[in-house]
N, C-alpha and C positions, 0 to 999 in steps of 0.2 A: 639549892645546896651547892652552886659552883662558885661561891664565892669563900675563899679561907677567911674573909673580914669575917663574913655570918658565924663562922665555927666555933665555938669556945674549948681550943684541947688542954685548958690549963689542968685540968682534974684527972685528966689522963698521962700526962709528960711524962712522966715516967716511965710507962709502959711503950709511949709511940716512940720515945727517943731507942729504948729496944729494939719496937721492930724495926724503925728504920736502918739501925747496925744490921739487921738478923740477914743472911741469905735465903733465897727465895726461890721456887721454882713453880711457875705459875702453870705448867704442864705436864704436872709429873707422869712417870711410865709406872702404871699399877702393875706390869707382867715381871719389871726387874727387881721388886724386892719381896722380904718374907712379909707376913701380916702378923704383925706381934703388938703389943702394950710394952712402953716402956719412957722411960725421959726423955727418948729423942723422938718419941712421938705423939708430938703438940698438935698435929692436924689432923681431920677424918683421913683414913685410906683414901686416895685420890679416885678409886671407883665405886668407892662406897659412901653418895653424897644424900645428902635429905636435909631436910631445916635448917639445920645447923649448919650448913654453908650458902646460906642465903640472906649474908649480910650485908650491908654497903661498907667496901672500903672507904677510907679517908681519901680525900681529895691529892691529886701532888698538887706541888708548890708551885706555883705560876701559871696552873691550868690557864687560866681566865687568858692568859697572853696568846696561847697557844692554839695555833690552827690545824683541820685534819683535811685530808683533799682524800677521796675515796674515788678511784677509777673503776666503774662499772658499778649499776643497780641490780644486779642480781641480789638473790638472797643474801648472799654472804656480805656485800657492800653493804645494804641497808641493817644486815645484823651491826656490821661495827658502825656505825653510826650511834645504831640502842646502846651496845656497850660504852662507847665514850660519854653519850650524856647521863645512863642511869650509874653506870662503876665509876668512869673517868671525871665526872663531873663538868669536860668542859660544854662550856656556852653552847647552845645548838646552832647561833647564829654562827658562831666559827668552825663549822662542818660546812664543807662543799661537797657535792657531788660532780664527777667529771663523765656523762653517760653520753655514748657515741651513735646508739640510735636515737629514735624520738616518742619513745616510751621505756618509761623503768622494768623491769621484772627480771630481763637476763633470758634462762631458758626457763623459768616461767611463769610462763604465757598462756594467754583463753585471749582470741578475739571474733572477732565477725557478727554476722546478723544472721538470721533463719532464712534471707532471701537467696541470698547470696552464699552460704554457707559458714558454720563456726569453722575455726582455727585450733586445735593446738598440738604444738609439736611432740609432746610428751606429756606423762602422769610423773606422779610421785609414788608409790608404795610405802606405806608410813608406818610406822608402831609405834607403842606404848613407850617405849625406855630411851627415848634421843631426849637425854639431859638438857642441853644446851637448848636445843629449837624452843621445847615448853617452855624453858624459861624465858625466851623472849617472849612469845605470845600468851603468858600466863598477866602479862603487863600491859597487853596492847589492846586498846578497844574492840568490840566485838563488830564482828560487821552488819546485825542483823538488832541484836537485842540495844537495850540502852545501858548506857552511866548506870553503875559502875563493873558491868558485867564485859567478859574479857573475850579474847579471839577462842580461847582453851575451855571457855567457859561452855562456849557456845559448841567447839566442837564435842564436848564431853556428853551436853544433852543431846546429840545427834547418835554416836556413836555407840553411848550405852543402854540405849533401849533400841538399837537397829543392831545387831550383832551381824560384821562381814561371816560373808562362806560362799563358799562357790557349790554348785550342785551339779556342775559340766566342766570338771578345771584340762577334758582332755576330750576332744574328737577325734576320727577318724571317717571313712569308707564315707565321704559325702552326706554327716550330718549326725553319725552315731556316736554314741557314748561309747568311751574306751576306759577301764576298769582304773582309775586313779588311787584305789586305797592302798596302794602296795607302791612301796619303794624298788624293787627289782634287782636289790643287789646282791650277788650270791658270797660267802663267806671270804671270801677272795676279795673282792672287789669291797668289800665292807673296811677290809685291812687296809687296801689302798686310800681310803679316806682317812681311817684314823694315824697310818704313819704320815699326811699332809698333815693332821692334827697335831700332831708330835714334834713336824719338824721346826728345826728352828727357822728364824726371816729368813737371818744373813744366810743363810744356805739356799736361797731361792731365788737368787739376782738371775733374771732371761732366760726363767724355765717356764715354758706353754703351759696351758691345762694337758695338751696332747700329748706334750715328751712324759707326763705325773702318771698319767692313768690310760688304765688299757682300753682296745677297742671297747671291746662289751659293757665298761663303765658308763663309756661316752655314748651308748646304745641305752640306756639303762632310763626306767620312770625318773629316776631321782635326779637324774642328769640331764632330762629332760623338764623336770619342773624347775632347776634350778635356772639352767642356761634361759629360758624364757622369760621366767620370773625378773633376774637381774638383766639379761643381754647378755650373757657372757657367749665368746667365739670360742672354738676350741683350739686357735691358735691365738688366746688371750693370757695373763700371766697368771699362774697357778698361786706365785704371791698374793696375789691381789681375793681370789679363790680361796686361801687359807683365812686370809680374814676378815671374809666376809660368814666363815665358817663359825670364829670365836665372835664375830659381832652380833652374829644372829645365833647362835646354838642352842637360847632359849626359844625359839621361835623355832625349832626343827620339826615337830612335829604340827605343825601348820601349815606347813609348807604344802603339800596336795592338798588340802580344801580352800585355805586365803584366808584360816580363821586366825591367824597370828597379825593381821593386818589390820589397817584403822583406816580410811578416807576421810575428806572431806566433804561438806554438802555440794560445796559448787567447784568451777574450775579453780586449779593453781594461783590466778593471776588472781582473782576477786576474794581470795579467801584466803591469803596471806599477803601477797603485793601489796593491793590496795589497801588495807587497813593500817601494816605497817609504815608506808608510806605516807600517808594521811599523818598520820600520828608526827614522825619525824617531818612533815612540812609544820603541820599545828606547832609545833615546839619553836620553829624558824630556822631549819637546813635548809641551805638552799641547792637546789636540782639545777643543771645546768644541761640540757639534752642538745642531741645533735654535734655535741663536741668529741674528737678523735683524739686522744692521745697516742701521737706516736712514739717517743721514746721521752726520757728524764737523762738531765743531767746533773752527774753522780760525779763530785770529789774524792776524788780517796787520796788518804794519806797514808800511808803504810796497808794495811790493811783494815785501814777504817774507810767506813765508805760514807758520806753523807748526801743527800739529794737538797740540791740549790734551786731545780728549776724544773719545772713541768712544760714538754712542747705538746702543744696541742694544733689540732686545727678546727675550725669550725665554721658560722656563715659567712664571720669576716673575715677568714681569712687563718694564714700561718700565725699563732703567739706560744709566748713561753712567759708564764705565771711563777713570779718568784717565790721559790721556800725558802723559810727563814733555819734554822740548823736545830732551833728547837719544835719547829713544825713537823707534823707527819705524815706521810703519805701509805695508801693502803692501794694496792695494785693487783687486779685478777686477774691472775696470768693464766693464757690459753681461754679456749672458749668450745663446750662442749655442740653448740646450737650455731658456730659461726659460718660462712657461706653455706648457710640454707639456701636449697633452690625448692622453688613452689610450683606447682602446677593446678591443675583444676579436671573437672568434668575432662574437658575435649582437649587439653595438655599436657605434654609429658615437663618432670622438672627438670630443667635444662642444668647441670651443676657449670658453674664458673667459682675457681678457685681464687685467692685473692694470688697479687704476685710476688715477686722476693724484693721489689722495691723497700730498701730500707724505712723507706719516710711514711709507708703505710701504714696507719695505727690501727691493725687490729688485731685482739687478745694476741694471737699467736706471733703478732711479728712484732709486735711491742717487746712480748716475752723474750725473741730472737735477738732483739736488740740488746736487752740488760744482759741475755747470757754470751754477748761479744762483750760486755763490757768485763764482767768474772766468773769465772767457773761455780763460784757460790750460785747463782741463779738458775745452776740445773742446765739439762739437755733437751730443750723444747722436741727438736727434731726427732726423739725416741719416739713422741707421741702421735705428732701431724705428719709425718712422713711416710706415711704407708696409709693415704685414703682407702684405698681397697680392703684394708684391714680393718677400717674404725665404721665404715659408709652403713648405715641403715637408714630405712623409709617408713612416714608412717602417712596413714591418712585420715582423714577426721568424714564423716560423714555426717549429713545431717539429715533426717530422715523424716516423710510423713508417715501415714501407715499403707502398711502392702504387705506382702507376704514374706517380706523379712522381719519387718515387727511381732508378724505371728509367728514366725520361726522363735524371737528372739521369747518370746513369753513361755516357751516349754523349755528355754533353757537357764531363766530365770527364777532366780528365791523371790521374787514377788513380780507384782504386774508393775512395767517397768515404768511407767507414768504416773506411780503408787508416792513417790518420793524419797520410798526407802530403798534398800540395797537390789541392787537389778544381778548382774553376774557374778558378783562378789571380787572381781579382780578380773585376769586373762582368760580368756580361753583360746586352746591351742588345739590346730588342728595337726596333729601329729604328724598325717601323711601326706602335709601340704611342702612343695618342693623349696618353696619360700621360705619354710614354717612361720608359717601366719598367724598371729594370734589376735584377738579383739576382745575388748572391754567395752561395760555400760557402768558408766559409775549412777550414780544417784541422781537423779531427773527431777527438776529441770538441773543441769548444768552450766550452764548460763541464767543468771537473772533476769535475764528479758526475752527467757526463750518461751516459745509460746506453748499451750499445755499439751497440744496434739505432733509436737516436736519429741523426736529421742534423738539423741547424740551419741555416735558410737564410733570409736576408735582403736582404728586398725595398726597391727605394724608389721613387716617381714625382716627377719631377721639376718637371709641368705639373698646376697644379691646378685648371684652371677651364674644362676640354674633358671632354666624355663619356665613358667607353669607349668599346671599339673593340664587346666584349660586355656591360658591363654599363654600361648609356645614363644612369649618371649623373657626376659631377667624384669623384676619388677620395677626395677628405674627405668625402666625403658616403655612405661605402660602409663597412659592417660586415667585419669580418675575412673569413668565407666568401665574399663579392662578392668584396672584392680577391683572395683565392685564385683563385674562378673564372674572371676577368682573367688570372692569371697562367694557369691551365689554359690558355685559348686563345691565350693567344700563344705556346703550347709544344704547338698540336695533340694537347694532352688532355683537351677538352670534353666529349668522350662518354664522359671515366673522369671527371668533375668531382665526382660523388658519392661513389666510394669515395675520390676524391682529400680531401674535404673531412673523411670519414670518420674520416680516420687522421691527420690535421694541427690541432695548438691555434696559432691566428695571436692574435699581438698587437699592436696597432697604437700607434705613435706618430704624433701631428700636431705638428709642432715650428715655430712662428710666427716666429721667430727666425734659424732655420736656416743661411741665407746672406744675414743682416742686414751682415757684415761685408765684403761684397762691395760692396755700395748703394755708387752711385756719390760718391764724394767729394773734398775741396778743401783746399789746404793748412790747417792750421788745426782740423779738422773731428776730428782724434784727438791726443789730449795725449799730449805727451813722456812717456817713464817715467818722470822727474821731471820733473813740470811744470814752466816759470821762476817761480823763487821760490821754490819750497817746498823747505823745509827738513828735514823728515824723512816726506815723504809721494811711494810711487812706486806708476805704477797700471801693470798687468800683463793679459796676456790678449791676444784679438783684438782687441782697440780701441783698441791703442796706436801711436805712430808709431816704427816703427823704419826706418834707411837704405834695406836694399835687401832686406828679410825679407819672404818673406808674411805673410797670415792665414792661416786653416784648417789650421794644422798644428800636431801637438806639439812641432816644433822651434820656432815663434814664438813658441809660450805660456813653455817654456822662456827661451829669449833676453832675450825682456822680464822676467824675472824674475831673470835673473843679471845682467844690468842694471843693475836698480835696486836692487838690493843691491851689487856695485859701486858705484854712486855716491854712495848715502845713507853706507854708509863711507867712502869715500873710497878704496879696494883700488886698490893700484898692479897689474891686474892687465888683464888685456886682453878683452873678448868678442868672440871670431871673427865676422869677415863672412861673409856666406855664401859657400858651396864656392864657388871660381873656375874651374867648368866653362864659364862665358860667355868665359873669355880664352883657354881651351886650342883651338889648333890644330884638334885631332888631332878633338874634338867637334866646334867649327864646321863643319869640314868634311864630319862626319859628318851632322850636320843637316842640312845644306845638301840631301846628297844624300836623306835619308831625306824630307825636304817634297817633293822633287819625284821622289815615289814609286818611290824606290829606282833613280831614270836618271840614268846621269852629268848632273851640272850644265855650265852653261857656263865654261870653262877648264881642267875636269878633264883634257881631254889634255895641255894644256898642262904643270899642274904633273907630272903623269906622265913627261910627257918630260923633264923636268929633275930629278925625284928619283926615277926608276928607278934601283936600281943605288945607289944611296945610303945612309948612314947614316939617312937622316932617310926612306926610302920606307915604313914602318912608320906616318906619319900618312898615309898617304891611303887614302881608302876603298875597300871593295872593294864589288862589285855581287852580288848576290843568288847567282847564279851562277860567282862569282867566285873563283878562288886566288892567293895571294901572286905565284906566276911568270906571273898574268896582267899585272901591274902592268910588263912589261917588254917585252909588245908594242905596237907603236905604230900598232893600229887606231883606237884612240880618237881619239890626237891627228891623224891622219889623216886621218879625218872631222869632227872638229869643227876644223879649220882651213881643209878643203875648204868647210865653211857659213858661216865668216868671208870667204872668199874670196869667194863665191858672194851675199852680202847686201853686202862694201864693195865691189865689181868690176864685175860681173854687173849690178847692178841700181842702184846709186849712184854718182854720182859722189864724188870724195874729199871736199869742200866737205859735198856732203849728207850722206856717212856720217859728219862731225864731229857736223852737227847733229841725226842720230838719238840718237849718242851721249851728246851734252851734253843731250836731251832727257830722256832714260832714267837719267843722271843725276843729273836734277832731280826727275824722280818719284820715286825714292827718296830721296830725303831729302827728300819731301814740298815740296816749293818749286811756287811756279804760274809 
């Protein structure tokens, strides 16, 4: 279908000479307007997507001429390549790839052998509601099953009969369980989250999590399952913290067990890379590895900008690949996994930075370059200029069996060689000075790992405090140190030698890491398409989208359908994110999960008026709770005796207005 000769629109003309007049916005913000029915609105709410926007737009005009150069095979590159040939219609053979290592994936990554040891520098944490991702791999061959069954097909029989959870999401005291059911926030500290809920963005430009919220928040379960779960610092930006709140708020009460999350059967690189990438070579992209882009040359005429020329380097040498002005180029700017330093068993990872040589093409100094050339291209330096601030470590170990294995089977939802869910996510050891946390995803983990192999992955999140046992910062530790670290926080010290015995660790140091957190300011990340340019969109964690995170493969995704949307012009729409921040039935659910599973204030209330109702199905139930509890009336009983008891008892009417008016001031943060 990329040819306009194939298409017959004569029976249509009418309607296309329409939309081609109509204006367009292929990104809309679902946060800035009301949700009504009326004439002006011809399209689904931009967050409320299903079937009906899962159609193929028309081709533009001259597709078939037109070339796309995509800098970097991360996810997000190879997403816009899917969008150009299945939305944009052009040719697959007129897709290049411009990739500067000598394999695709970006950060990620699964490599190595059992002998030697697996590889990978990080996971994913996945759910159900990333719009954008399922629909590329709702399209793309499965990696296991055959024609005509899909990558989503395949995940879906994995994941709905293996249900995640964790059963240890929290140690302590050298190998003990520590009580995870309880969020920890006291009614105080509950407020402090909800005025971040409240507040608006722009009011949040280079505000820490630590200037937002008090000590005792930052001490608190809930702030501990968070910061682990995502990597957040406490000197990371509380923006970024806000919307990671409305991205996930249906997911809040999964948060201490891992039952809100989804995995896959094998590593990142084999169970999305490789398929996808298969798929766009089968079509005829072509990959080009080992080439560096260091900077484009960008015309601008007023404040139009166009890109003529791509400098690259590669085995032969300095070129620059000409763009034609109706050509596109797709660029990922920054690089969360960029000067990784490795180490092993018997080495520490040595970090070498790259250097401020302009002519260096990597993610970040490329990005350096375009943002000398206009302020449109954002402030790289907000993000990569504070190593110390972004730097964590993880290490991959690869294991026979010893008495880490049998440590790891009492803290596992199955036997971890079983194939199904092993930890269900993190485990964190709360009183590790690193805070150390490690995962067992689903075994085997690799395709060719052998059946008496587990694969387990470590990461520390703090990197400039001692151990707890081994007395130095953990970049400064050889693979068997941080092993023997993990021994003791799992009271297997005194087995550390055969532990070390039977285990090859390999360590990543990633300087980068949660660079895309670093606190920032309107301005400080370029549009997918910047203003003005005219055939150039940048992609990745560095980009500004409405109300998306960073650090997930549904962002990188998004900014990538995007900006191929826009550079075409695609009359087509990209989903806002899930609207579990406006459902009922969630808020409510949150509400009560923050305040560690205890009815909230007015919970009898609304019980007593939707017992017995159509609508008593949103309200939540208590730990101990069954549907036919919702229909007695102890609740509201007593929490109306405590309203009685605080305006009657103890205030006058006059003063319990101005308790009220006060407590409504501190939540929406007002003095």
């Amino acid at each position: 279908m990329s040819q306009n000769s194939e298409i017959d629109l004569t029976q249509l003309k009418v309607h296309i000479d329409a939309m081609n007049k109509q204006s367009f916005n292929v990104s809309p913000d679902a946060s800035t307007y009301h949700l009504h029915n009326g004439i002006d609105s011809t399209l689904p709410p931009a967050d409320l997507h299903g079937s009906y926007t899962n159609h193929r737009p028309l081709p533009t005009p001259g597709i078939e001429q037109r070339h796309a150069y995509i800098v970097g095979t991360g996810i997000a590159g190879l997403s816009a390549a899917f969008f150009l040939i299945r939305d944009g219609h052009m040719p697959p053979q007129n897709i290049t790839f411009l990739e500067a290592d000598n394999i695709e994936g970006g950060a990620l990554d699964g490599a190595g052998n059992a002998e030697e040891g697996y590889l990978v520098r990080g996971g994913r944490e996945m759910e159900m509601a990333y719009q954008n991702f399922w629909d590329v791999f709702s399209e793309i061959p499965a990696l296991e099953l055959p024609a005509p069954f899909t990558v989503l097909d395949e995940y879906r029989i994995v994941n709905d009969v293996d249900k995640n959870w964790s059963k240890a999401r929290l140690l302590e005291k050298q190998g003990q369980l520590k009580d995870s059911s309880i969020m920890g926030l006291t009614k105080l500290q509950q407020i402090e989250l909800v005025k971040l809920l409240l507040a608006r963005k722009e009011d949040l430009d280079d505000i820490t999590v630590q200037k937002w919220f008090s000590e005792g928040f930052l001490n608190s379960n809930f702030y501990t399952f968070w910061r682990t779960m995502f990597a957040f610092q406490n000197w990371h930006s509380v923006l970024e913290m806000k919307l990671y709140m409305h991205r996930f708020l249906h997911l809040m009460d999964g948060l201490n067990d891992m039952t809100a999350l989804v995995f896959p059967k094998y590593n990142q690189y084999e169970s999305f890379v490789l398929p996808l990438k298969t798929w766009l070579v089968e079509q005829g992209v072509k990959i080009t590895c080992n080439t560096m882009v260091t900077d484009l040359d960008i015309e601008s005429t007023g404040d139009i900008m166009t890109t003529n020329g791509i400098k690259t380097i590669g085995i032969k040498g300095a070129d620059t690949i000409k763009v034609n002005e109706r050509d596109l180029v797709f660029v990922t700017t920054g690089s969360i996994v960029e000067d990784t330093a490795y180490g092993n068993d018997d080495t520490v990872a040595e970090l070498k930075l790259q250097g401020e040589d302009p002519n260096t093409g990597s993610g970040w100094q490329l990005w350096k370059n375009l943002a000398k050339k206009s302020a449109v291209f954002g402030r790289p330096e907000k993000f990569c200029g504070d190593v110390n601030a972004s730097t964590w470590q993880s290490a991959t170990l690869t294991c026979k069996p010893s008495p880490l294995i049998d440590k790891l089977k009492t803290l596992s939802v199955n036997e971890p060689t079983s194939g199904k869910t092993v930890t269900g996510g993190i485990i964190t050891f709360t009183d590790s000075n690193w805070l150390m946390s490690f995962t067992v995803n689903r075994q085997p983990h690799f395709r060719d790992q052998p059946k008496d192999v587990v694969v387990i992955w470590v990461y520390g999140l703090i990197m400039d405090k001692d151990g707890n046992y081994i007395k130095k910062p953990m970049p400064h530790c050889t693979g068997k140190e941080i092993l023997a670290e993990v021994c003791y926080h799992l009271g297997l010290i005194e087995h550390v030698d055969e532990v070390i015995a039977a285990t090859k660790v390999r360590i990543a140091l990633m300087p980068y890491i949660t660079s895309q957190f670093m606190p920032r300011a309107k301005g400080d990340r370029p549009g997918v398409v910047p203003k003005g340019c005219t055939n150039i969109a940048c992609m990745g964690q560095f980009v500004e989208t409405h109300n998306d995170v960073v650090f997930t493969l549904e962002s990188s995704v998004r900014t990538a359908r995007i900006g191929v949307y826009s550079l075409l012009g695609i009359k087509k729409q990209v989903p806002d994110i899930y609207p579990g921040q406006y459902d009922i039935r969630r808020l409510l659910r949150a509400t009560r999960t923050l305040n560690s599973d205890k009815a909230f204030l007015g919970e009898g209330v609304l019980r007593r008026i939707l017992s017995g109702t159509y609508f008593e199905h949103i309200l939540p139930l208590g730990p101990d709770e069954t549907p036919e509890d919702l229909h007695k009336s102890s609740l509201f009983e007593q929490q109306l005796q405590s309203v009685r008891d605080l305006f009657e008892d103890r205030h006058p009417l006059d003063s319990a207005r101005t308790w009220l008016q006060a407590r409504l001031d501190l939540l929406r943060g007002r003095n």
